[in-house]
PADREN-70136 format. One record per residue (C-alpha): x negated, y, z negated. Coordinates in steps of 0.2 Angstrom, whole numbers, padded with zeros to 4 digits, always signed. Layout:
BEGIN
XYZ ...
This chain:
BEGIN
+0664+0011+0056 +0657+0004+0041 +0661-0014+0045 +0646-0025+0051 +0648-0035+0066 +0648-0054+0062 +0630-0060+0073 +0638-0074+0086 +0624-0091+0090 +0626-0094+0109 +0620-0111+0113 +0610-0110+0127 +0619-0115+0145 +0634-0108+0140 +0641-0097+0154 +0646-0079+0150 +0628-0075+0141 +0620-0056+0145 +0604-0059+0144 +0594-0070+0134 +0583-0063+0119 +0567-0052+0126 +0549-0054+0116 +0549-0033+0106 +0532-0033+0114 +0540-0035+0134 +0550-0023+0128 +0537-0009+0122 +0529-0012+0139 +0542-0011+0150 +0546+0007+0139 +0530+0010+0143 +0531+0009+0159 +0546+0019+0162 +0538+0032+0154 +0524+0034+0167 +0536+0030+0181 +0548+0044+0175 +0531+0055+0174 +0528+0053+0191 +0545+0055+0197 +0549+0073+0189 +0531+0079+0195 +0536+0072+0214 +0553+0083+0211 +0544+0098+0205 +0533+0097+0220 +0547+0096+0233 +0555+0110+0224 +0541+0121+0227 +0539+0115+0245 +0558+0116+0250 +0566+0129+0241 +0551+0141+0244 +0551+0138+0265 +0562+0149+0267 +0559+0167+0269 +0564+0182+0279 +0556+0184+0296 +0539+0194+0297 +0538+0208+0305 +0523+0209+0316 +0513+0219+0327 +0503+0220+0344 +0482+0221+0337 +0472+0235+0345 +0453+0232+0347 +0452+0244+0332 +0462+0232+0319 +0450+0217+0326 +0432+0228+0325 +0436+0239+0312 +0435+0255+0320 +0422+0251+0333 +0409+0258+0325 +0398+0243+0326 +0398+0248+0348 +0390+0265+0343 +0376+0257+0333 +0374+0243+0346 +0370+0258+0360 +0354+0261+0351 +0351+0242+0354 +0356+0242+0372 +0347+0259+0378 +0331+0253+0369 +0332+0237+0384 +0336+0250+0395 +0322+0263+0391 +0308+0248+0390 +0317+0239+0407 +0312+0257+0417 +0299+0260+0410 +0291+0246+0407 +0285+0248+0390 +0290+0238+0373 +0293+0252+0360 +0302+0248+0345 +0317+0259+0337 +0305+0268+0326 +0294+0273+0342 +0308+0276+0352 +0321+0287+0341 +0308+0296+0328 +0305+0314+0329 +0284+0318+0327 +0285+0335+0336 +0270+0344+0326 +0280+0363+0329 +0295+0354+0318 +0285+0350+0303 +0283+0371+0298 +0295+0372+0281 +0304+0384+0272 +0296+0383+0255 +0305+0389+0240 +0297+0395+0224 +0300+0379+0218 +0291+0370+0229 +0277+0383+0230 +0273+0384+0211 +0275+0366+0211 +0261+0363+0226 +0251+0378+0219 +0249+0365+0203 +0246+0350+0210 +0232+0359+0224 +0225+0367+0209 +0224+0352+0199 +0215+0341+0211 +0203+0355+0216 +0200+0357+0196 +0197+0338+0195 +0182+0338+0211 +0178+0354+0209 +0176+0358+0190 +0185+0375+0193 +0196+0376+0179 +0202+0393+0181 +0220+0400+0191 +0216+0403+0209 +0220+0418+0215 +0237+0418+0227 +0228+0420+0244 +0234+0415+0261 +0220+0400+0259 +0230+0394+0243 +0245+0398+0252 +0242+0387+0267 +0236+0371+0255 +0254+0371+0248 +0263+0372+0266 +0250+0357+0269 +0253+0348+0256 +0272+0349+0257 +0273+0347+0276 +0262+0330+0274 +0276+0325+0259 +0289+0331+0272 +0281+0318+0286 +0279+0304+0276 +0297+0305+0270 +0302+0304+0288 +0291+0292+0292 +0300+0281+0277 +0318+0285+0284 +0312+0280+0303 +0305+0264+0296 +0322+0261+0289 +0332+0265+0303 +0319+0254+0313 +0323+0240+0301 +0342+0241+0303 +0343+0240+0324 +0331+0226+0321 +0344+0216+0311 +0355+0222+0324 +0348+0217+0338 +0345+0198+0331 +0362+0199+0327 +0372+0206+0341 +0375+0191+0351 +0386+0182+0334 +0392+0201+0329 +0400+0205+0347 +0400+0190+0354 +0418+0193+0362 +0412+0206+0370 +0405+0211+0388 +0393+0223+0392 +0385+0234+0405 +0374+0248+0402 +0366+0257+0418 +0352+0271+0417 +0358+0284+0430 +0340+0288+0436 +0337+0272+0442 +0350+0263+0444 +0343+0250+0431 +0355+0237+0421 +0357+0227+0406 +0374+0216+0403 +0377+0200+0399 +0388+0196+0415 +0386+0192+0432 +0393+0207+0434 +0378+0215+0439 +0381+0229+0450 +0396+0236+0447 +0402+0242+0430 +0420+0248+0435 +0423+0229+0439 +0427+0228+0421 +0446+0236+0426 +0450+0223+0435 +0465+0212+0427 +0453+0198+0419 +0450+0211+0405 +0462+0215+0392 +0453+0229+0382 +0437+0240+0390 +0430+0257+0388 +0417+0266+0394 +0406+0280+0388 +0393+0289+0394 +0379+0298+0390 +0370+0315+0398 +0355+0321+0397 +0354+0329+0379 +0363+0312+0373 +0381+0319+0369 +0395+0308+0372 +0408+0306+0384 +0422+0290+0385 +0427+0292+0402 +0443+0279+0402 +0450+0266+0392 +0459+0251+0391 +0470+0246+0375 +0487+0245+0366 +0481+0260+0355 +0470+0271+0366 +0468+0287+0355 +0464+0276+0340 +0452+0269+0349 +0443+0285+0360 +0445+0295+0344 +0437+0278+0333 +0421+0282+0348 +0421+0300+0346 +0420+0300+0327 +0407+0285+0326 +0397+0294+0338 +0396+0310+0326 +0391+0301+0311 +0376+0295+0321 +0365+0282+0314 +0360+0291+0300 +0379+0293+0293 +0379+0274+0296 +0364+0269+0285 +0355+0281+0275 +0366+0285+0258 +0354+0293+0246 +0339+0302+0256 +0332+0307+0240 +0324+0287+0239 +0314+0290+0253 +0304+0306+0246 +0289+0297+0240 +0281+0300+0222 +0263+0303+0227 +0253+0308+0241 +0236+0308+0244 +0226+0324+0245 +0209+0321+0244 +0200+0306+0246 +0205+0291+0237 +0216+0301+0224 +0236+0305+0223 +0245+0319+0215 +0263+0315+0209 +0276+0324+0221 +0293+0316+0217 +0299+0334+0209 +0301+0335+0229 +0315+0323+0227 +0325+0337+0217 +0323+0353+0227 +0339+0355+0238 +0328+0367+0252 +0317+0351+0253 +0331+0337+0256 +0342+0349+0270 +0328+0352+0279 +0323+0335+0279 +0341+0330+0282 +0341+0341+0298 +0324+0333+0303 +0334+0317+0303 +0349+0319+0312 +0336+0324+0325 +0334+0304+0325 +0336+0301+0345 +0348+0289+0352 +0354+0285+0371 +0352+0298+0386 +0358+0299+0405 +0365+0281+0404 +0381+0274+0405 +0389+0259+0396 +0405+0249+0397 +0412+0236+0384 +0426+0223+0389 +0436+0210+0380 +0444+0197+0392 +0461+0190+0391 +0457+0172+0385 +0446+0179+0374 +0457+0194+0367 +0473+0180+0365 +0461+0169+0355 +0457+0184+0345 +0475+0192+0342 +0481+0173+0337 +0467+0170+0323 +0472+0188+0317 +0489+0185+0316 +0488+0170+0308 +0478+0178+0293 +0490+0192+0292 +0503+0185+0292 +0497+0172+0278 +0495+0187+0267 +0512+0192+0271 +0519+0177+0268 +0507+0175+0250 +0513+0190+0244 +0532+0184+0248 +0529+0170+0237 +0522+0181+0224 +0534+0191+0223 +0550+0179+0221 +0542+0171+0208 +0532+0153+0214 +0518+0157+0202 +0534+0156+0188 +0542+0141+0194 +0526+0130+0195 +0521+0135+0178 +0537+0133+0170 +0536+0116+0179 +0519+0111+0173 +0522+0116+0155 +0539+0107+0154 +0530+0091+0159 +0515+0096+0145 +0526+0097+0132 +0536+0081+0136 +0518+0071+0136 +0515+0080+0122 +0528+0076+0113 +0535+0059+0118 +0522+0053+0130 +0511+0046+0114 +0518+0029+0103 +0521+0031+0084 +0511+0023+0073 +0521+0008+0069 +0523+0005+0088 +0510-0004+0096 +0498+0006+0107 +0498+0001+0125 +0490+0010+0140 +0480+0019+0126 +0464+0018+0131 +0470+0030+0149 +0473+0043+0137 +0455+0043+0130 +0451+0056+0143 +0437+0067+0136 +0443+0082+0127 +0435+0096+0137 +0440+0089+0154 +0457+0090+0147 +0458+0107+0137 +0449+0116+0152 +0461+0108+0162 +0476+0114+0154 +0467+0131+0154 +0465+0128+0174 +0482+0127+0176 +0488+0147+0175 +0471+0152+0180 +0467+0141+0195 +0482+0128+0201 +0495+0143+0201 +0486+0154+0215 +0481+0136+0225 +0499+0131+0224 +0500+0147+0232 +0490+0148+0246 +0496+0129+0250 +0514+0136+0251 +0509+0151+0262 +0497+0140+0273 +0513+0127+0273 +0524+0140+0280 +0512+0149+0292 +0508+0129+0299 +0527+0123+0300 +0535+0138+0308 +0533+0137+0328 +0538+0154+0329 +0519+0160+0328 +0513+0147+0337 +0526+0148+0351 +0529+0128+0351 +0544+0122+0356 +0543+0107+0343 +0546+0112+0323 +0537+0094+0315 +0522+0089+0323 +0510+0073+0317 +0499+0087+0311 +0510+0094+0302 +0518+0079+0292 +0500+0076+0287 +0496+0093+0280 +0515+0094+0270 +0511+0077+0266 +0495+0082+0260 +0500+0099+0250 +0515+0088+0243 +0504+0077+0235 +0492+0088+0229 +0505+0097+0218 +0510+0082+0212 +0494+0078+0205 +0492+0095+0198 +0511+0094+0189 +0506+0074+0184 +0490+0081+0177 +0498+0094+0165 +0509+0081+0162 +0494+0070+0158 +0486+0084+0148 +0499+0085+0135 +0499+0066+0134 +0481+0067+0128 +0482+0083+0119 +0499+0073+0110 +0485+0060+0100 +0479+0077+0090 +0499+0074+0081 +0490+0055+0076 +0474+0059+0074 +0473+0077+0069 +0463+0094+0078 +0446+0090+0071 +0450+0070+0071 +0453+0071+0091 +0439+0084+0093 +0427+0072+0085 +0433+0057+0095 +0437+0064+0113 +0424+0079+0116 +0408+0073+0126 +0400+0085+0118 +0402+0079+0102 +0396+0059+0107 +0381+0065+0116 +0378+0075+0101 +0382+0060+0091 +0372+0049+0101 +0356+0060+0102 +0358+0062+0082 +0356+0043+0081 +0342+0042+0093 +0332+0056+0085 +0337+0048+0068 +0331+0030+0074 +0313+0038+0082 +0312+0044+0065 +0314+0028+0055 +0300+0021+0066 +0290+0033+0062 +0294+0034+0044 +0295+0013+0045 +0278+0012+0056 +0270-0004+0052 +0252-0001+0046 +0246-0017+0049 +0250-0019+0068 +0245-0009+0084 +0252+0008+0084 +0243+0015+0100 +0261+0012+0108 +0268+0023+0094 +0256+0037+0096 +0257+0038+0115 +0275+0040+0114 +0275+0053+0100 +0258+0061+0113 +0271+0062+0128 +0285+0070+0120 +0275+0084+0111 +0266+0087+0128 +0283+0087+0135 +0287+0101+0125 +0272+0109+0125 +0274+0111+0144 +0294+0115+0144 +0286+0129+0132 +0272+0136+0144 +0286+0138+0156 +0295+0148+0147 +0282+0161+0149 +0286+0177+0136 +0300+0169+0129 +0290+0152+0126 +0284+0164+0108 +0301+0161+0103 +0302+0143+0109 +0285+0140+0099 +0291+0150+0084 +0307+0138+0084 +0295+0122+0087 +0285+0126+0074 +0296+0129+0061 +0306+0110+0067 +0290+0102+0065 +0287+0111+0047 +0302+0102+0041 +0300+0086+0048 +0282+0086+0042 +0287+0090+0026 +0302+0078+0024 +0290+0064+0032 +0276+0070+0018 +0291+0069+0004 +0299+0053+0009 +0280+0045+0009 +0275+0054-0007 +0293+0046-0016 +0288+0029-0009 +0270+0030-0014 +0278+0033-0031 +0289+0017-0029 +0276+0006-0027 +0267+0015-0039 +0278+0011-0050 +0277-0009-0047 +0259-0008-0048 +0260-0002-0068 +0271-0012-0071 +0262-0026-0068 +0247-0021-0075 +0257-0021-0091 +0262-0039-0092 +0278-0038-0081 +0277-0052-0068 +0296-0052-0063 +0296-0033-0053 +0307-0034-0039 +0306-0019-0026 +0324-0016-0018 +0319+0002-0009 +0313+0000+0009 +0295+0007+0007 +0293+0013+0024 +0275+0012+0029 +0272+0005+0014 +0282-0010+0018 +0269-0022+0020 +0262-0021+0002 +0279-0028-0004 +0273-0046+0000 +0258-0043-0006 +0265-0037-0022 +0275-0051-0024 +0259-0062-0019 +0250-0054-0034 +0263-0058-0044 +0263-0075-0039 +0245-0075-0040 +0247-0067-0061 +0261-0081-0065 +0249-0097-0059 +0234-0090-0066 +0245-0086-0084 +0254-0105-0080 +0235-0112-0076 +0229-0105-0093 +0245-0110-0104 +0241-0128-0097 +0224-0127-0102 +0226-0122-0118 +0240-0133-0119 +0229-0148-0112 +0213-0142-0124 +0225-0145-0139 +0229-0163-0132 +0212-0166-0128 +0207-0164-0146 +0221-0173-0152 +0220-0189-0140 +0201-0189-0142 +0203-0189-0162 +0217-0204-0164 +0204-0213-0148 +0188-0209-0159 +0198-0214-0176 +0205-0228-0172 +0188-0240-0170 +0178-0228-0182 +0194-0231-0197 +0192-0251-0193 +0172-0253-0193 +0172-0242-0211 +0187-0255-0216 +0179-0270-0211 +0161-0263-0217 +0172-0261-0236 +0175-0280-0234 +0161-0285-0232 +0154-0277-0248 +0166-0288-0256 +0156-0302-0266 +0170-0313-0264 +0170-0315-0244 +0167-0332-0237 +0155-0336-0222 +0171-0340-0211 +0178-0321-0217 +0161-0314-0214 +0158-0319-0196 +0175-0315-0194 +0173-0299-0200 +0157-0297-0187 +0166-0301-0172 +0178-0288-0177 +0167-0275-0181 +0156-0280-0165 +0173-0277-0156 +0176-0262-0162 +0158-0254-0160 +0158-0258-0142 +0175-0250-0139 +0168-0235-0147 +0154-0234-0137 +0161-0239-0123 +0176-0222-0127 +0159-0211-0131 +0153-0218-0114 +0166-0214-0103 +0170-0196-0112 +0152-0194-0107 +0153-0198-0090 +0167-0188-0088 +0160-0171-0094 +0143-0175-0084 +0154-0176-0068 +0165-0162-0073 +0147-0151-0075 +0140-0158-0058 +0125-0163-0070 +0123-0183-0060 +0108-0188-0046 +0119-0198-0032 +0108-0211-0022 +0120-0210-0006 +0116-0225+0003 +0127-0235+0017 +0140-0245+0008 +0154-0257+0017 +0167-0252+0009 +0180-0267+0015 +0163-0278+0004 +0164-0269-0011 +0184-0270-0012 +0182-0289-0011 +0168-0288-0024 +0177-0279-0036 +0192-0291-0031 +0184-0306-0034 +0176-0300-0051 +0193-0294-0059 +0200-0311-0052 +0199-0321-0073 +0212-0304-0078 +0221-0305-0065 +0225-0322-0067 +0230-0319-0085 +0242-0307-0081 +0248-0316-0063 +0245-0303-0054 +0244-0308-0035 +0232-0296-0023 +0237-0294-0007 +0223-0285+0004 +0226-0280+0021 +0208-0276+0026 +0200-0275+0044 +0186-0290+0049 +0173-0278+0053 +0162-0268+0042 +0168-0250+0036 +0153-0241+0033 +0154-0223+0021 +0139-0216+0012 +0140-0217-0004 +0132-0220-0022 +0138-0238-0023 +0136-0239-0041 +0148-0225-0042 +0161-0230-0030 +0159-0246-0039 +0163-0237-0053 +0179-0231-0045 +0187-0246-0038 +0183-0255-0055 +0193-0241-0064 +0208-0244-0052 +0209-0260-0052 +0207-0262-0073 +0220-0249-0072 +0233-0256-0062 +0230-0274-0071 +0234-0265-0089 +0250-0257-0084 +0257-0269-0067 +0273-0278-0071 +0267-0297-0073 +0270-0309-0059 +0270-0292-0047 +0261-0291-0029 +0244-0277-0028 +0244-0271-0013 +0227-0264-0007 +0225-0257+0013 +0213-0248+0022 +0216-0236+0035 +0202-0228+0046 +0200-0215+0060 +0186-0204+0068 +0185-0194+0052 +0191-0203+0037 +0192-0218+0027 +0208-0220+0016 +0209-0236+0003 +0227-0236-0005 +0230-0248-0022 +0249-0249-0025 +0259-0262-0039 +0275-0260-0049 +0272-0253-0067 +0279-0262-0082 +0286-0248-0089 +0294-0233-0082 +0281-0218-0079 +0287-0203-0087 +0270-0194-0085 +0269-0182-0068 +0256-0189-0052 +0245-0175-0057 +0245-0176-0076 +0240-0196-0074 +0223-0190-0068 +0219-0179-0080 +0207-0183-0098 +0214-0195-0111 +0231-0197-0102 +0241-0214-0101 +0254-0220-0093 +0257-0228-0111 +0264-0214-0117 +0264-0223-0136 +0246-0226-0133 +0248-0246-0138 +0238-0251-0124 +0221-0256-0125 +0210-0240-0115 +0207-0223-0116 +0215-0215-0105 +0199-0208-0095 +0202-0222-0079 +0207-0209-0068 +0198-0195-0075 +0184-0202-0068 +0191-0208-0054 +0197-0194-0049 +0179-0185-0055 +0167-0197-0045 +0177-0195-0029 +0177-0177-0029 +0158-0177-0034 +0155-0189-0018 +0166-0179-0005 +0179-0189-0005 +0198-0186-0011 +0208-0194-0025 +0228-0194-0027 +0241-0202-0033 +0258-0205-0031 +0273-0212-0042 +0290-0215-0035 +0298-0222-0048 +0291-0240-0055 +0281-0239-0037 +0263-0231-0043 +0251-0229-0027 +0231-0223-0029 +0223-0217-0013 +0205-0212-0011 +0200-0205+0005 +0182-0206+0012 +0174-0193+0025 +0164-0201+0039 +0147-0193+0046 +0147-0191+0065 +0134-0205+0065 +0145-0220+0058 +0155-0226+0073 +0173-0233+0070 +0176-0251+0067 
């Protein structure tokens, strides 16, 4: 036992091998499905249990229908008399009266009434009230035979007016019966004849004689007649239960039509009557007084009914076997149900149907560790399945029920008299019933299968994640809470009209759900009211909270903190963030913009100092040498030409700081005036051509043939092009190429000057162009760091453009020239 078995390798192709090794998942599936097909299986079993064992059942005992079981005591022919003799009377008479007419008792010597004291002091009241209010007489009348006959008048009008309700009623009833006869009785034949005339109505051929309906064609008839004070007679009959049925007649015909119809006489009293004129007293104590409701009962059993006719019903043989069959059969299915009811089918299902719910409940689900197949048919939704499991006792037990009992009323020939026990017809319907119960013993099977995932996922877990209820609840939650977001996140700066007609529909959707509701739409608006006060006043708060946010960012800037960063969605306040952020921007640049200028003002004096000093420091020393008594001739003139040098760069550093801080004020007359600019390149070209030479610099000039005409102030752009070029010739490597070109289109002119600096450029594009800035940054070089300045100054003054590039050693200068519409292109 405790030994371990020694595993064995089997090389495959070697005979003698069980079975080869299965994947663990085939094997989980296959499980699986075992597990449905044993499901199935034992709900088939149950099924045919049910429908087997319980076919079997002691004979029924059954017998012979009389006309009575069929109709019900007959008491419908009585009633339908009425219907008939009213024919008759119009047909012999030729008149169209209806039942009212016809049957209602207005004899004016019936209407005198035994009044009680009741009723008298009662009328006396109402009389004397109505007389106080024409009249004015306030005071008790006396009791005089007058008084006395204004109470038997108003009592006997009460007393006609109630009759004239009950006849109306009555009226009412034989109309619904006459519209109804033909469906009610249809299984009948009639003849009734008036025995004055001799005048007949049936629904037969049978026209003339009435006795024909003894002849063996019928299977039930009886006839009645009636004499001349309408009293009843049933002459002969024909049935397996005659005294039920003469007796059934007899007693039908006693009750009369009011016993038929009227049950609480007292509702036809009325409550007021009219006395005088326009105006009613209120009677209804006359509803009360038992004198009053006997006499008025004995006025309506007066109610007429057929006279000197008589009337003959028949039921014919096919008619009357098609009859006893369709009763049988619904006898003899109750018999049969309550055979099954009591041995215990109703038991034997449910026993079946819970075994099979505990098994799914308890082993039809997969552990955990195993893996989940077929799960997604047991997400069935929770109430389906719970009212389900409910509908089994309740509803499935009584329908497996009535199947079994219509089973064995269909599949025994004994009430059908066939000679064959299985018919097509009846497969189909056992077929049918078979599978029906074993859909409803699958489904509790079923049921437990999905009420198992509550042992994985818990009550509330399962709830949550099965119940309908619970995702559309879910899901209107999230739509509600997304129309909200765009509400609270409406975007201020775009078209909301979109917004606002949907939020206009919905609240005129419930506006007019609420005028439906009539009186209860106060509750409905109370309700409404009170959701939007707190959705109002959350929307309010979250705007208030975010205001405060951004707020916040705003005084915080304003006290010197150029870094806030908003992280809170700000709902509708979410567009500021970017402009926020653009002040901040805004802040920094104008804080870096002054920092540089204060920066570049420092420099300036600096640069403009050492510039300014340099000549000024050498005139005052050479000026001290000359002093000297012992200076030669050659030293003096020496000395001249240094101090002449000097003097002119000086003036020439005061010149160009002066031409600078006019152009920077705007404080210069331009003479605009055409000028070729391709002609003034070459110029300024040809003149630079001695320097150029000296330092080996070769131009290379790619300009077009034509003329390209800009206006301009020539001196000025002279001015210009003489600055680049003395620029690039001070700092350009020796023995380099300049390359100049000239591009054009319909609106602008560019000239671009690149060469290949000496030394490396460690000064920015953008610094380059600004005051006493070199590319020299230990200032050896003869200038004064003012080329580009004005450069830069004089273009900008003149409309144009001026920028420069440096990549590297490369150093590229591009001015850029608009044309007016009137200079064509070259």
């Amino acid at each position: 036992m405790g030994k371990k078995r020694k595993s064995e390798v089997v090389q495959p192709g070697i005979q003698g091998i069980p079975e080869l090794n299965v994947d663990p998942a085939q094997k989980k599936k296959k499980k699986w499905q075992n597990i449905w097909r044993l499901g199935t299986a034992l709900s088939l079993a149950g099924a045919l249990i049910l429908f087997t064992r319980y076919m079997d059942i002691s004979a029924i005992y059954r017998t012979e229908p009389s006309v009575t079981d069929l109709y019900g005591g007959l008491g419908a022919c009585n009633r339908y008399n009425y219907v008939l003799y009213r024919d008759l009377y119009n047909a012999v008479n030729g008149r169209h009266l209806t039942f009212d007419q016809l049957y209602g008792v207005y004899d004016e010597d019936a209407w005198n009434l035994e009044l009680s004291e009741f009723l008298i002091s009662q009328g006396r009241y109402i009389v004397e009230e109505e007389i106080g209010s024409d009249g004015g007489a306030t005071a008790a009348r006396e009791e005089t035979e007058a008084g006395l006959e204004d109470v038997q008048w108003l009592w006997e009008g009460v007393m006609r007016e109630s009759l004239t309700n009950v006849y109306a009623y009555l009226g009412e009833c034989l109309e619904n019966l006459s519209q109804n006869m033909q469906e009610k009785m249809g299984a009948f034949d009639y003849w009734m004849q008036d025995h004055q005339t001799g005048t007949i109505v049936t629904n037969t051929l049978q026209t003339e004689k009435g006795k024909d309906f003894s002849k063996e064609e019928y299977s039930v008839w009886f006839q009645m007649d009636y004499d001349d004070g309408g009293n009843l007679l049933v002459k002969a009959a024909l049935d397996s239960d005659v005294n039920t049925l003469t007796r059934t007649l007899y007693d039908g015909f006693r009750r009369g039509l009011y016993g038929s119809y009227v049950t609480n006489l007292a509702s036809y009293v009325p409550e007021a009557f009219r006395i005088t004129g326009e105006q009613y007293a209120y009677v209804g104590d006359a509803c009360s007084d038992s004198s009053f409701l006997n006499q008025l009962e004995e006025r309506v059993r007066g109610y007429g009914g057929p006279k000197n006719c008589t009337v003959i019903y028949g039921i014919k043989r096919s008619q009357w076997e098609t009859l006893v069959s369709n009763y049988r059969a619904q006898n003899d299915f109750m018999d049969v149900y309550r055979e099954y009811e009591y041995d215990g089918l109703q038991g034997i299902f449910l026993l079946l149907a819970a075994v099979l719910w505990g098994w799914g409940f308890f082993y039809g689900n997969p552990r955990r560790e195993e893996k989940r197949l077929l799960r997604h048919f047991r997400r069935a939704p929770a109430e389906a399945v719970i009212g389900g499991t409910l509908a089994l006792p309740l509803v499935a037990a009584p329908l497996v029920l009535q199947w079994a009992s219509s089973l064995y009323i269909t599949n025994n020939p004994a009430y059908y008299l066939r000679t064959e026990w299985w018919t097509w017809a009846d497969i189909l319907a056992y077929g049918l019933n078979l599978a029906a119960v074993t859909g409803l013993l699958f489904a509790a099977w079923y049921a437990g299968c999905c009420l198992g995932e509550t042992r994985r996922l818990g009550v509330r877990g399962y709830l949550h994640k099965r119940m309908v209820c619970s995702r559309v609840w879910s899901w209107c939650t999230e739509r509600i809470r997304r129309y909200y977001q765009t509400l609270v996140n409406l975007d201020i700066t775009r078209d909301s009209r979109r917004q606002v007609i949907r939020l206009l529909v919905i609240n005129g959707i419930v506006v007019l759900l609420l005028c439906t509701m009539w009186v209860a739409g106060w509750f409905g608006v109370l309700i409404y009211t009170l959701l939007l006060y707190f959705v109002i006043k959350k929307y309010i708060s979250d705007l208030q909270k975010k205001y405060s946010i951004l707020l916040r960012a705003a005084n915080e800037i304003a006290n010197g903190n150029l870094d806030v960063k908003i992280t809170e969605h700000l709902g509708v306040f979410e567009p500021f963030k970017p402009q926020i952020y653009r002040i901040e921007e805004g802040f920094q640049k104008a804080v870096a913009e002054e920092v540089k200028s204060q920066r570049m003002k420092t420099e300036l004096i600096t640069n403009v100092s050492h510039d300014l000093k340099t000549p000024l420091t050498a005139i005052i020393t050479y000026v001290n040498l000359l002093k000297e008594a012992n200076v030669t001739e050659e030293q003096r003139i020496q000395y001249l030409q240094i101090l002449e040098q000097k003097s002119l760069r000086l003036k020439a550093l005061i010149e160009d700081l002066f031409e600078v801080s006019k152009a920077n004020s705007k404080n210069i007359t331009l003479n605009l005036v055409d000028v070729d600019i391709v002609n003034l390149l070459r110029q300024v070209e040809f003149e630079q051509e001695d320097r150029l030479e000296e330092r080996n610099l070769a131009v290379r000039m790619r300009l077009p043939e034509e003329k390209v005409v800009v206006r301009l102030d020539s001196q000025k752009a002279y001015r210009i092009y003489e600055n680049l070029f003395g620029n690039i010739i001070k700092y350009a490597m020796e023995g380099t190429r300049i390359y100049v070109d000239l591009e054009q289109t319909e609106q602008e002119v560019t000239v671009r000057l690149k060469n290949i600096t000496e030394q490396e450029i460690t000064v920015s594009a953008e610094e380059l162009t600004e005051r006493f800035v070199r590319g020299d940054a230990s200032r050896n070089t003869e200038g004064s760091g003012l080329g580009l300045a004005i450069v830069r100054s004089f273009t900008e003054l003149m409309g144009g453009h001026f920028s420069v590039t440096v990549d590297g050693d490369l150093f590229t200068a591009s001015t850029t020239w608009v044309r007016e519409q009137s200079q064509p292109l070259s």
